[in-house]
Chimera marker file (.cmm) of the C-alpha trace (Angstrom):
<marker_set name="trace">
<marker id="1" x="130.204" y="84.075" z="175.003" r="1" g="1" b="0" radius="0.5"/>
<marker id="2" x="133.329" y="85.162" z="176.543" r="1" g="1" b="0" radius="0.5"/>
<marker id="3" x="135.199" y="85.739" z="173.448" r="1" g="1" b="0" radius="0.5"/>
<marker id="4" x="132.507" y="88.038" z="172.047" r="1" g="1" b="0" radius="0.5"/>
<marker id="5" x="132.555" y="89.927" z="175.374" r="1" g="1" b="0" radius="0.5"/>
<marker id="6" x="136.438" y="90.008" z="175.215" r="1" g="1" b="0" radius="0.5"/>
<marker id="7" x="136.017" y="91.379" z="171.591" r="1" g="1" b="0" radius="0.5"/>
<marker id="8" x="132.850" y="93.968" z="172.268" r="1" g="1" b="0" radius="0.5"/>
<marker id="9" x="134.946" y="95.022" z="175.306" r="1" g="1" b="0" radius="0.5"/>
<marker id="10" x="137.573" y="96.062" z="172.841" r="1" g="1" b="0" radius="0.5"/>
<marker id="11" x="135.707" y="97.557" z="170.380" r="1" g="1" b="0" radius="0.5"/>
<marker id="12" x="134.061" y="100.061" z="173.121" r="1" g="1" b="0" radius="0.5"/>
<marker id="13" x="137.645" y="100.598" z="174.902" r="1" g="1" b="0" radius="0.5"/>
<marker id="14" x="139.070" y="101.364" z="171.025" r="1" g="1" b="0" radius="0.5"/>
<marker id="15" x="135.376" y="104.100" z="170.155" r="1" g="1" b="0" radius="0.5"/>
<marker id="16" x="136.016" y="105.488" z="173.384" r="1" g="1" b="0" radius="0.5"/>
<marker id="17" x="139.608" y="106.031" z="173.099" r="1" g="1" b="0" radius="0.5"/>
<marker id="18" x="139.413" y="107.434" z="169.696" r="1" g="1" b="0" radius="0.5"/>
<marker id="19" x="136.577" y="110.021" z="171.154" r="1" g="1" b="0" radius="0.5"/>
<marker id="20" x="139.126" y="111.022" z="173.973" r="1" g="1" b="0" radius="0.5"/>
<marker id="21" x="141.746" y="111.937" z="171.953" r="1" g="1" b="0" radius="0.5"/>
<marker id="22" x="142.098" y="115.109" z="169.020" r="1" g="1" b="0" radius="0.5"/>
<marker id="23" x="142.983" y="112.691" z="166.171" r="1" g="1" b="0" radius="0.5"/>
<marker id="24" x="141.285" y="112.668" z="163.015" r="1" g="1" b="0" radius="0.5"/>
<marker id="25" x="139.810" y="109.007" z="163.617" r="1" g="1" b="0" radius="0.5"/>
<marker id="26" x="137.293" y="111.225" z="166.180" r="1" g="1" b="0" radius="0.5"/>
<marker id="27" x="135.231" y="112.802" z="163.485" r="1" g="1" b="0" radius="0.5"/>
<marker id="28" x="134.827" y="109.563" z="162.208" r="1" g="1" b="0" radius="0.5"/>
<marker id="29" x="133.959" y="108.224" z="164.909" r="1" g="1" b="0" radius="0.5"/>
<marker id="30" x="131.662" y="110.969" z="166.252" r="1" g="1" b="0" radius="0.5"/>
<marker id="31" x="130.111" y="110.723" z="162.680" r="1" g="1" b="0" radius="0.5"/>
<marker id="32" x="128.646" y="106.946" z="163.109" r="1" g="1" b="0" radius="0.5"/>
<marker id="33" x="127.489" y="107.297" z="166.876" r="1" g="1" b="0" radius="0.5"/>
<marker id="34" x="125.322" y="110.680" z="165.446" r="1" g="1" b="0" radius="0.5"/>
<marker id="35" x="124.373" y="108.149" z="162.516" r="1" g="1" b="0" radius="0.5"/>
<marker id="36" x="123.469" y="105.175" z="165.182" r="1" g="1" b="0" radius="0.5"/>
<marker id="37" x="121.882" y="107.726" z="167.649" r="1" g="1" b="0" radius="0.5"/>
<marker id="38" x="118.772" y="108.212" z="164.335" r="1" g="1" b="0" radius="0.5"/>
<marker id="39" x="115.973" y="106.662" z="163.509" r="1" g="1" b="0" radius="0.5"/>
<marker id="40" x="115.822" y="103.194" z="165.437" r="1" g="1" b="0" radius="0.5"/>
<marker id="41" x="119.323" y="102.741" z="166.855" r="1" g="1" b="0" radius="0.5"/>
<marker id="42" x="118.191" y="104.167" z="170.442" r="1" g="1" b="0" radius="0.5"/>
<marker id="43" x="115.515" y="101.637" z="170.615" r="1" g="1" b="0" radius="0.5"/>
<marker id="44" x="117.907" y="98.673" z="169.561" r="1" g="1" b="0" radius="0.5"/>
<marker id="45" x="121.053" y="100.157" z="172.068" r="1" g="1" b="0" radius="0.5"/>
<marker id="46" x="118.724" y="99.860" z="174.820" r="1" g="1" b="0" radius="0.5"/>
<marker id="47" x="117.175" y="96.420" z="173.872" r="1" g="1" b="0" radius="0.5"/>
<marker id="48" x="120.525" y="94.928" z="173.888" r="1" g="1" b="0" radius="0.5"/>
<marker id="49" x="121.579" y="96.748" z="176.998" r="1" g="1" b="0" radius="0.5"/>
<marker id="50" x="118.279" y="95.828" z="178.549" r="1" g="1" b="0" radius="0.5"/>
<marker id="51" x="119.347" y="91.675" z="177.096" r="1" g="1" b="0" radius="0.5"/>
<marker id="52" x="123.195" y="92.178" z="178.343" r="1" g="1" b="0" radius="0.5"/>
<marker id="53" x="121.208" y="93.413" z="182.229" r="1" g="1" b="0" radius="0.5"/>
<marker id="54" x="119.325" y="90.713" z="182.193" r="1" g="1" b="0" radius="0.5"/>
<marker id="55" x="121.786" y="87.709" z="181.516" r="1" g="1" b="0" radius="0.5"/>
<marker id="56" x="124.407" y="89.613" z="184.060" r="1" g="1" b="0" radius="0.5"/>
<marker id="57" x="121.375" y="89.594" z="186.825" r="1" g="1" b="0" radius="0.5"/>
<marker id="58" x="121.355" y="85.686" z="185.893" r="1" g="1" b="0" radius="0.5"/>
<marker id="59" x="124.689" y="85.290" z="185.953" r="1" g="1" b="0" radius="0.5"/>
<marker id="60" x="125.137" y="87.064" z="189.501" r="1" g="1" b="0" radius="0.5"/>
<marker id="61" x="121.804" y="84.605" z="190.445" r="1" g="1" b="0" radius="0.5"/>
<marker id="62" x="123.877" y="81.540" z="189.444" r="1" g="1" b="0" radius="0.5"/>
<marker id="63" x="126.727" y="82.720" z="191.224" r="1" g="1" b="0" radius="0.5"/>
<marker id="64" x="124.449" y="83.577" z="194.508" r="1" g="1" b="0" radius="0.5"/>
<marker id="65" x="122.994" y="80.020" z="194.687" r="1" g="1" b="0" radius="0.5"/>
<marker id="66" x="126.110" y="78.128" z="194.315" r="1" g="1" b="0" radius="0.5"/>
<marker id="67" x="127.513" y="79.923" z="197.047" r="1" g="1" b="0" radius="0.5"/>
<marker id="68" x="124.494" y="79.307" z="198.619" r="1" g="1" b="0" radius="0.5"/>
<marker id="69" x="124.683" y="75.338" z="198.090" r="1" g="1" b="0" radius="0.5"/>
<marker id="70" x="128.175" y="75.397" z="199.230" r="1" g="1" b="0" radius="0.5"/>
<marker id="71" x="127.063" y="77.017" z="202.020" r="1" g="1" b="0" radius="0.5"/>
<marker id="72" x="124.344" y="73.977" z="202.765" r="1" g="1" b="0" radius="0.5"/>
<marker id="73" x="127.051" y="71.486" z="201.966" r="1" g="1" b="0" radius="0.5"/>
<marker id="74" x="130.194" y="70.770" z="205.183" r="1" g="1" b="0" radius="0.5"/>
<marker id="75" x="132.753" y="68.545" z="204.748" r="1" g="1" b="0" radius="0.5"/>
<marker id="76" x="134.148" y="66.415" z="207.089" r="1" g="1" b="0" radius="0.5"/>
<marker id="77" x="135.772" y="68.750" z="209.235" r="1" g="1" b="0" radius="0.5"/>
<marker id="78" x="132.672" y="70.993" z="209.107" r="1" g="1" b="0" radius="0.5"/>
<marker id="79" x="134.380" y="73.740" z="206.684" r="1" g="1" b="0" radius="0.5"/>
<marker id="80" x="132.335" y="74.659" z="203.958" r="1" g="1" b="0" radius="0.5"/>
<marker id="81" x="133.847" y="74.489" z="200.604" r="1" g="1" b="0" radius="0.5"/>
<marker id="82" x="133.914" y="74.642" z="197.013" r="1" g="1" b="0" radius="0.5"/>
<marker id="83" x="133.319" y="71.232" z="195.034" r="1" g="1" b="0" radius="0.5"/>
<marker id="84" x="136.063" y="71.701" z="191.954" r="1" g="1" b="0" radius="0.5"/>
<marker id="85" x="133.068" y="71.485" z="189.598" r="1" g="1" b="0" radius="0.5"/>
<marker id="86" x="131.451" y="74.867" z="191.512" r="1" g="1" b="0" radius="0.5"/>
<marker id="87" x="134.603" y="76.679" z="191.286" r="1" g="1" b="0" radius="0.5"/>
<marker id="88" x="134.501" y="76.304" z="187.540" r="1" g="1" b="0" radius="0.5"/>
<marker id="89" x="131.249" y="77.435" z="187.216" r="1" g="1" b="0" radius="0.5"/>
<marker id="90" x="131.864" y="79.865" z="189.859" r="1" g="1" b="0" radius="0.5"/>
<marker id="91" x="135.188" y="81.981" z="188.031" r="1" g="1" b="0" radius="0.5"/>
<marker id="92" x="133.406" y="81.142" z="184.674" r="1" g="1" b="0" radius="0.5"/>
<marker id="93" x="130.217" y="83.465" z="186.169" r="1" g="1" b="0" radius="0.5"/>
<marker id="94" x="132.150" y="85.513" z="187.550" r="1" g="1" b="0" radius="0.5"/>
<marker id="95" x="134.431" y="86.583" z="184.733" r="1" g="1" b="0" radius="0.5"/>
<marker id="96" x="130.945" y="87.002" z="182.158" r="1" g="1" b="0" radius="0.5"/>
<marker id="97" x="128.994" y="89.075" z="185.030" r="1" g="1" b="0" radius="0.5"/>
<marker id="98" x="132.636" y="91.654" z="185.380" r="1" g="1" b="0" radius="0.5"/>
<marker id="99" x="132.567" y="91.421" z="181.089" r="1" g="1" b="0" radius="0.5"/>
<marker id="100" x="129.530" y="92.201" z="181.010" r="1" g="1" b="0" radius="0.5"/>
<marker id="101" x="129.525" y="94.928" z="184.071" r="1" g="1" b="0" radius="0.5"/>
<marker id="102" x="132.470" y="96.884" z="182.244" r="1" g="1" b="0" radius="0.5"/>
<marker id="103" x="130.474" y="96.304" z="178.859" r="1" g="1" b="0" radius="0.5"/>
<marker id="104" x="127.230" y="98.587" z="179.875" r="1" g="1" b="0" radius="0.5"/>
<marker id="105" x="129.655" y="100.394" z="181.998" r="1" g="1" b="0" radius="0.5"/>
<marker id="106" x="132.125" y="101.472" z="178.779" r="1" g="1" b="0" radius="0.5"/>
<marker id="107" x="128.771" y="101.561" z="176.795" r="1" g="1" b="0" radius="0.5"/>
<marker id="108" x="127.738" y="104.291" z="178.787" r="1" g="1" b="0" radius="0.5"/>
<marker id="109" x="131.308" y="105.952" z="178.851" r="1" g="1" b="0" radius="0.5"/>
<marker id="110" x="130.777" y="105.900" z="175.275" r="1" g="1" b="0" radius="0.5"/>
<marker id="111" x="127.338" y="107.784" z="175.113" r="1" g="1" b="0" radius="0.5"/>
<marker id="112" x="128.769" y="110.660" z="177.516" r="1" g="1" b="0" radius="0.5"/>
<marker id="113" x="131.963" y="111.392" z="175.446" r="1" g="1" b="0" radius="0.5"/>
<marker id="114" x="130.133" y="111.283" z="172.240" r="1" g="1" b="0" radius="0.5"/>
<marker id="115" x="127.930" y="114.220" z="174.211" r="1" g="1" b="0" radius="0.5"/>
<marker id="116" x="130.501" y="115.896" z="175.666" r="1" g="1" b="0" radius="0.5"/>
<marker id="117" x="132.309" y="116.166" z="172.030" r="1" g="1" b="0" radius="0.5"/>
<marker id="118" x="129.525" y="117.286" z="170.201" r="1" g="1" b="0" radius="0.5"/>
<marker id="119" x="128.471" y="120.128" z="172.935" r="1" g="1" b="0" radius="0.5"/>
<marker id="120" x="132.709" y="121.050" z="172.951" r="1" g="1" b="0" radius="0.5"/>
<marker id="121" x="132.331" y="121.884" z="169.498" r="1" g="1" b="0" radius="0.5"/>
<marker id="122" x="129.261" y="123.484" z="169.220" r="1" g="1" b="0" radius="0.5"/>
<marker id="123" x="130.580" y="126.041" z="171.879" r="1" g="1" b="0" radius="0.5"/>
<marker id="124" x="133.480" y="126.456" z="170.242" r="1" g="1" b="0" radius="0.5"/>
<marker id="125" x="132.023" y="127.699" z="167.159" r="1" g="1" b="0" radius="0.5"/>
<marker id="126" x="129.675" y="129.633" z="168.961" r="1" g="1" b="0" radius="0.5"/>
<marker id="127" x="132.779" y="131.022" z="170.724" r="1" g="1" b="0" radius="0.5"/>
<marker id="128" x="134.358" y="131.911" z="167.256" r="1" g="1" b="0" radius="0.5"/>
<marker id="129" x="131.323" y="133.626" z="166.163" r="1" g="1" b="0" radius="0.5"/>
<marker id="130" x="130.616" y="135.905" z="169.296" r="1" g="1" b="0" radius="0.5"/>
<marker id="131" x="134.309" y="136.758" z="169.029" r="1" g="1" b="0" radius="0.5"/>
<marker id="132" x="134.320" y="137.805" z="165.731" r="1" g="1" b="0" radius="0.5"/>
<marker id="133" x="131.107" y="139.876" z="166.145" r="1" g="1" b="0" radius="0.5"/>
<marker id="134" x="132.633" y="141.355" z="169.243" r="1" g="1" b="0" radius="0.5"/>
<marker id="135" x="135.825" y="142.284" z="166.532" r="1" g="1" b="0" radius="0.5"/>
<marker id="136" x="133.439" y="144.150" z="164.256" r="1" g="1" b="0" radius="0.5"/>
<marker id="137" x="131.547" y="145.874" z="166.934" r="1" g="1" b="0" radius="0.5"/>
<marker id="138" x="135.293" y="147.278" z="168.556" r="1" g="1" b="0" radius="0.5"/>
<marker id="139" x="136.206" y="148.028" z="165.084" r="1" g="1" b="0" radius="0.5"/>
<marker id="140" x="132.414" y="149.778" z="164.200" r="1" g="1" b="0" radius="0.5"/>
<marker id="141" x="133.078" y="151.335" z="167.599" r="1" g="1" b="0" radius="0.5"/>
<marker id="142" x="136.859" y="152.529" z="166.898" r="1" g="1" b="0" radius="0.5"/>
<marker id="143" x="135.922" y="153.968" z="163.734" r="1" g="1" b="0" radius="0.5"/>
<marker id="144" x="132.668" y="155.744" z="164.645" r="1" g="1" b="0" radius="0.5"/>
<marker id="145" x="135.249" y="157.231" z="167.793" r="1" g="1" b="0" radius="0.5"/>
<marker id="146" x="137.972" y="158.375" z="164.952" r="1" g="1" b="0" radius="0.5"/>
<marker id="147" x="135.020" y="160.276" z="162.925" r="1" g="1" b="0" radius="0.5"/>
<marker id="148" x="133.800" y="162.241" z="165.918" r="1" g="1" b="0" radius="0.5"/>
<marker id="149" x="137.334" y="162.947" z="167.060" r="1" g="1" b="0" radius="0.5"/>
<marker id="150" x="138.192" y="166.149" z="165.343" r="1" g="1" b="0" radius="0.5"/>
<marker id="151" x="141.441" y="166.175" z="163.532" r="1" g="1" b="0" radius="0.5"/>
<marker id="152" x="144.989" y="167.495" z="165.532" r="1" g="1" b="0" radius="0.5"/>
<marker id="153" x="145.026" y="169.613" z="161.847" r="1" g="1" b="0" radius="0.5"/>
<marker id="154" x="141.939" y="171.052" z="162.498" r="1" g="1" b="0" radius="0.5"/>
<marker id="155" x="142.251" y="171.916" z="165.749" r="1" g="1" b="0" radius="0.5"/>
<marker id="156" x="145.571" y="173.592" z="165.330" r="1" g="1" b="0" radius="0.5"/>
<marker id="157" x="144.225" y="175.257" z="162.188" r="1" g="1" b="0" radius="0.5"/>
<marker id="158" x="141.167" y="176.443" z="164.507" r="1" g="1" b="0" radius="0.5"/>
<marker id="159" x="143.282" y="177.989" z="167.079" r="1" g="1" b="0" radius="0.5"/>
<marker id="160" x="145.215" y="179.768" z="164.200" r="1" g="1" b="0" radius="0.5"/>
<marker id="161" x="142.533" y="181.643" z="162.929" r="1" g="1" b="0" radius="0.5"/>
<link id1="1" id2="2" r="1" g="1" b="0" radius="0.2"/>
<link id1="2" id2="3" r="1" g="1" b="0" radius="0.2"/>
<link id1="3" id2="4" r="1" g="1" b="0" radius="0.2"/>
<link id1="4" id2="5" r="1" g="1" b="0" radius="0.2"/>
<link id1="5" id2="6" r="1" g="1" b="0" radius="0.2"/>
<link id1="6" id2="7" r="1" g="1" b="0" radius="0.2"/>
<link id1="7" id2="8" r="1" g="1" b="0" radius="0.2"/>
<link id1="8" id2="9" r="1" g="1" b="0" radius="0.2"/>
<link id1="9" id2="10" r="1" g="1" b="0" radius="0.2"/>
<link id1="10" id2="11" r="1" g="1" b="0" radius="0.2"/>
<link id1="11" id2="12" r="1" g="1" b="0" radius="0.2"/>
<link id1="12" id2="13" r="1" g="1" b="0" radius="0.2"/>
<link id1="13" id2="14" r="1" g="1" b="0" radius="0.2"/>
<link id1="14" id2="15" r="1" g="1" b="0" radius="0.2"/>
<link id1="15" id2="16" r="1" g="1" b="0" radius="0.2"/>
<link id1="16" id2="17" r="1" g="1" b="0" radius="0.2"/>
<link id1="17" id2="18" r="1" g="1" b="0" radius="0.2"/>
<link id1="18" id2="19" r="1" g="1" b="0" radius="0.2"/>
<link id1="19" id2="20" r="1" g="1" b="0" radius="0.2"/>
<link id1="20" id2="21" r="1" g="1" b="0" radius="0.2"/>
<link id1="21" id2="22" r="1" g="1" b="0" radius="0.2"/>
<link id1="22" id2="23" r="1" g="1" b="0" radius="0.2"/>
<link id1="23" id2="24" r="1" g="1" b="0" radius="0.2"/>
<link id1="24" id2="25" r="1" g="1" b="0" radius="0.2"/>
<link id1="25" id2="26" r="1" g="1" b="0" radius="0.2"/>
<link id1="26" id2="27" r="1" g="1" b="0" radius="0.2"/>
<link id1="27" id2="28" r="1" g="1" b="0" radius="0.2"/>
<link id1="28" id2="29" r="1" g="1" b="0" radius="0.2"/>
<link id1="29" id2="30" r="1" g="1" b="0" radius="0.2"/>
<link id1="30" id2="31" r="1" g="1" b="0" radius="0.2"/>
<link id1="31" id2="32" r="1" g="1" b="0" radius="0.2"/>
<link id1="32" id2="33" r="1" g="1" b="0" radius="0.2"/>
<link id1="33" id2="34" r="1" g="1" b="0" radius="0.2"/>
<link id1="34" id2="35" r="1" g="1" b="0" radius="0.2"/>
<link id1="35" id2="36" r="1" g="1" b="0" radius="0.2"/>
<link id1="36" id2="37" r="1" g="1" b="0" radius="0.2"/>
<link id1="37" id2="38" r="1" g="1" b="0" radius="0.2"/>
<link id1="38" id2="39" r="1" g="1" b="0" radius="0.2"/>
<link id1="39" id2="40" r="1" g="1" b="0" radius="0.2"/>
<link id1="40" id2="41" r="1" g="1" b="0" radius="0.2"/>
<link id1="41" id2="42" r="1" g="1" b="0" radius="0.2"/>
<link id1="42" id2="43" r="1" g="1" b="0" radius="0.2"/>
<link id1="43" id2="44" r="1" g="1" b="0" radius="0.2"/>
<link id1="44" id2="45" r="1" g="1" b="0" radius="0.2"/>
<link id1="45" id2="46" r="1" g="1" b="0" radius="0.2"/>
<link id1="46" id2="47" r="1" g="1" b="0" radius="0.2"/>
<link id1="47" id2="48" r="1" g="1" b="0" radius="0.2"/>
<link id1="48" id2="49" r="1" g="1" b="0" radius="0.2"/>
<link id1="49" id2="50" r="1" g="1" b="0" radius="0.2"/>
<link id1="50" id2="51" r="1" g="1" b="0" radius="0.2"/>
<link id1="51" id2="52" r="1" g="1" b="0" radius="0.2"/>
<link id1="52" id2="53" r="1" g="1" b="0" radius="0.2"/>
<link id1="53" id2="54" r="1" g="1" b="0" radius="0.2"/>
<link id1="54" id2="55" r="1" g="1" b="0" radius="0.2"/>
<link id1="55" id2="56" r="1" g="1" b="0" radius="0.2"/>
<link id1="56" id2="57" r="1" g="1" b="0" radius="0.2"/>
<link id1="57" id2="58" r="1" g="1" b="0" radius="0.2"/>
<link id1="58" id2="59" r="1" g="1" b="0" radius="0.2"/>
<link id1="59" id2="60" r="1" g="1" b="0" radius="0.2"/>
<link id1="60" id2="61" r="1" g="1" b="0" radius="0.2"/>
<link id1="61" id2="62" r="1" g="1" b="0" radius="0.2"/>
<link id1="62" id2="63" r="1" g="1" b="0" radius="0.2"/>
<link id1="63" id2="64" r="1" g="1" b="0" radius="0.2"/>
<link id1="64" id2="65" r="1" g="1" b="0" radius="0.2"/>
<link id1="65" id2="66" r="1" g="1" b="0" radius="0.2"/>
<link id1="66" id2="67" r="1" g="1" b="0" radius="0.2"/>
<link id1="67" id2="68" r="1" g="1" b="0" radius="0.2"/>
<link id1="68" id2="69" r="1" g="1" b="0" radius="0.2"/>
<link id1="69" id2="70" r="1" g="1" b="0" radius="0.2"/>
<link id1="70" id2="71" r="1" g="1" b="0" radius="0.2"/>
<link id1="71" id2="72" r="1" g="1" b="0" radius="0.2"/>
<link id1="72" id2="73" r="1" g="1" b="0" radius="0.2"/>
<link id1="73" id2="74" r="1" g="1" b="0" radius="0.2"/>
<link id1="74" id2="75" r="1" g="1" b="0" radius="0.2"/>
<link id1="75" id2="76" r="1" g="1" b="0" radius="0.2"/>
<link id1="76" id2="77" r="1" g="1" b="0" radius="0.2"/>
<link id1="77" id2="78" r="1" g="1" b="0" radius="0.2"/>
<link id1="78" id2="79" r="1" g="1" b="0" radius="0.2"/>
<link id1="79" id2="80" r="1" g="1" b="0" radius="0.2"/>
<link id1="80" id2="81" r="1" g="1" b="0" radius="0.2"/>
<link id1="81" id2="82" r="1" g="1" b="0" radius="0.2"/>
<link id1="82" id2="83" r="1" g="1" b="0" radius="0.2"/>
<link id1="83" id2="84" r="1" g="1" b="0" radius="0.2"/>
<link id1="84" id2="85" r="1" g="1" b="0" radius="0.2"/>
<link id1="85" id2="86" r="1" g="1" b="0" radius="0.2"/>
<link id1="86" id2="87" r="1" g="1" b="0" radius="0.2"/>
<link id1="87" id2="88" r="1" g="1" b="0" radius="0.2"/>
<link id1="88" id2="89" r="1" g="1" b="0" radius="0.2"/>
<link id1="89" id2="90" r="1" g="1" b="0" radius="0.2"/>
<link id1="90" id2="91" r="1" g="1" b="0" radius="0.2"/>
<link id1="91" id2="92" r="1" g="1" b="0" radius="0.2"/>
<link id1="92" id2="93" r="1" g="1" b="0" radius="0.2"/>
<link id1="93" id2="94" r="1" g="1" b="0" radius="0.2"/>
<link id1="94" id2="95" r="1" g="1" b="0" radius="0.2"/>
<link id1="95" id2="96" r="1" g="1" b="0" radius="0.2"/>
<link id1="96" id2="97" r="1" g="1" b="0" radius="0.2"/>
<link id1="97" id2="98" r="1" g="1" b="0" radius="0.2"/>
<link id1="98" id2="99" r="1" g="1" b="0" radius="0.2"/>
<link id1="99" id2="100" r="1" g="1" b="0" radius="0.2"/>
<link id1="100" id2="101" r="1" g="1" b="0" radius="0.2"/>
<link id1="101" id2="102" r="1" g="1" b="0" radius="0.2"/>
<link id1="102" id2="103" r="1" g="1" b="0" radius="0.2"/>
<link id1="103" id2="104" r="1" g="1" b="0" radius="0.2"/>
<link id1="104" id2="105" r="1" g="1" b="0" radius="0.2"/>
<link id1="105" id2="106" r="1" g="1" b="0" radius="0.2"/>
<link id1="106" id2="107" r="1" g="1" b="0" radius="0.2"/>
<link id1="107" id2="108" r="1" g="1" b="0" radius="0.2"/>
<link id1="108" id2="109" r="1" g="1" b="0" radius="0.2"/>
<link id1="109" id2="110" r="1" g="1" b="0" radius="0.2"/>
<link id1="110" id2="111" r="1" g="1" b="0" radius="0.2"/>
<link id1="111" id2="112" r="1" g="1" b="0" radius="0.2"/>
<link id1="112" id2="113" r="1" g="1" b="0" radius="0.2"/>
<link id1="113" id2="114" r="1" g="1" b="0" radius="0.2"/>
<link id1="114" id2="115" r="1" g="1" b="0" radius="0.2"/>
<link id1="115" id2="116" r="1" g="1" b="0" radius="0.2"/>
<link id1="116" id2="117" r="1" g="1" b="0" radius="0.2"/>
<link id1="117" id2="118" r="1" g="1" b="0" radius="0.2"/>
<link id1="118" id2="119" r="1" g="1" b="0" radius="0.2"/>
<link id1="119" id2="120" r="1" g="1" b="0" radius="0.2"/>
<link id1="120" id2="121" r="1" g="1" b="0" radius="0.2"/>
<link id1="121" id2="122" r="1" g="1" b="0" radius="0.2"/>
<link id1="122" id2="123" r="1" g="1" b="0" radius="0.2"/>
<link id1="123" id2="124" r="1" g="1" b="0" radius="0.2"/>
<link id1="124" id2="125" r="1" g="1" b="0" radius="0.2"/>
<link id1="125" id2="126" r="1" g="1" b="0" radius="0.2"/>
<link id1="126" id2="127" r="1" g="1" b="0" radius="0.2"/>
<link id1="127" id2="128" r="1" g="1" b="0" radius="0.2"/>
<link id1="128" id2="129" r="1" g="1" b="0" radius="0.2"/>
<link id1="129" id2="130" r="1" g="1" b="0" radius="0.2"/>
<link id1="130" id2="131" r="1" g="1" b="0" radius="0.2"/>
<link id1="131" id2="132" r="1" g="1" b="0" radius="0.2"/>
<link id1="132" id2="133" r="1" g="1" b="0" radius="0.2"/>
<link id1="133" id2="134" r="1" g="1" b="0" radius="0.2"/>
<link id1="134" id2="135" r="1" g="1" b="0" radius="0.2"/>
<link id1="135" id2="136" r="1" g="1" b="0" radius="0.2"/>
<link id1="136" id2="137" r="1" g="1" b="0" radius="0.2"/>
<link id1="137" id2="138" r="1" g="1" b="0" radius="0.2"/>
<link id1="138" id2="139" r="1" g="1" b="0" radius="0.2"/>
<link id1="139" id2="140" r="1" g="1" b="0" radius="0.2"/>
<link id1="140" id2="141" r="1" g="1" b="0" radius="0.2"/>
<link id1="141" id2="142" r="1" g="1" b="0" radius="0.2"/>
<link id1="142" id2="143" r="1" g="1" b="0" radius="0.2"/>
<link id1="143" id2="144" r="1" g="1" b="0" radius="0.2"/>
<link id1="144" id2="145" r="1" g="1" b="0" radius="0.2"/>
<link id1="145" id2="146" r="1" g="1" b="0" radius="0.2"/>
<link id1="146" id2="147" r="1" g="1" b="0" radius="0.2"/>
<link id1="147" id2="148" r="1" g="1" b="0" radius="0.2"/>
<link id1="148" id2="149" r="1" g="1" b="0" radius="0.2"/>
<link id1="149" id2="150" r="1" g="1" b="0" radius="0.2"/>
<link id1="150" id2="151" r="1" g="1" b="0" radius="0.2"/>
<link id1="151" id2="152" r="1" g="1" b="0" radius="0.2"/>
<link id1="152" id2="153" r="1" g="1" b="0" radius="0.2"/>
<link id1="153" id2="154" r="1" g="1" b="0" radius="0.2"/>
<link id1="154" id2="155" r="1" g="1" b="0" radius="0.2"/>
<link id1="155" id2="156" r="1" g="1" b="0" radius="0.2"/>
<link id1="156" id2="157" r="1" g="1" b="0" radius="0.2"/>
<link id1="157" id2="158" r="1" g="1" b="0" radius="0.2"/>
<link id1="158" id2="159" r="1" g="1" b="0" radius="0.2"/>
<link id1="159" id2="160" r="1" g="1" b="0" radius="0.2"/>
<link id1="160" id2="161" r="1" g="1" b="0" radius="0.2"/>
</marker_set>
């Protein structure tokens, strides 16, 4: 299980590196999270996340009672200790519940850039168009001005006469 939580782990470090940076792996990438995010992907994301809570909640459980059975347990010079066996298990739970931790923790990092990316670029363009229609409006604006503006010609010629 570690291995798979080494390799998710970089998967979801890679997704949310590619949605960080500008480079043309991004649209890609922002392209199958919109595809996931349809139909029943939400549902499944939060199964697992709901399956990957669960089994850290055990795994901090585990790690909770064999402290506490350490605890129960003193050694000859009343220190309690670690049997060699416990400390195994111990690091071993330790190291899935942190895997898991930064898992739903990346996971969520994920979601959040993948927003952030899509709402960047929809102000953009939305940018782009208010500036353009704010172009045509000074232009409209400058031209209607020229059109009122009488001529220097026909003022001078006015003055002439």
């Amino acid at each position: 299980m570690i291995q798979l939580l080494f390799t998710l782990l970089a998967a979801e470090g890679a997704v949310a590196a590619v949605l960080l940076f500008k480079t043309p792996l991004r649209r890609l990438a922002v392209l199958a999270l919109d595809h996931l995010k349809r139909g029943r992907g939400p549902v499944m994301v939060r199964t697992i996340a709901a399956t990957v809570l669960v089994v850290l909640a055990s795994s901090l459980h585990s790690m909770a009672k064999i402290r506490g059975h350490a605890e129960g347990e003193l050694d000859g010079s009343g220190v309690v200790g670690l049997t060699p066996t416990d400390q195994v298990l111990l690091a071993r739970h330790l190291l899935e519940a942190s895997l898991m931790g930064y898992s739903l923790f990346l996971a969520l990092v994920i979601d959040r850039l993948h927003n952030y990316v899509k709402e960047n670029r929809r102000l953009r363009k939305k940018l782009e168009e208010v500036l353009k229609q704010n172009k045509a409006l000074e232009e409209a604006t400058n031209g209607k001005l020229e059109e009122n503006r009488p001529d220097q010609k026909d003022l001078s010629h006015a003055k002439d006469n």
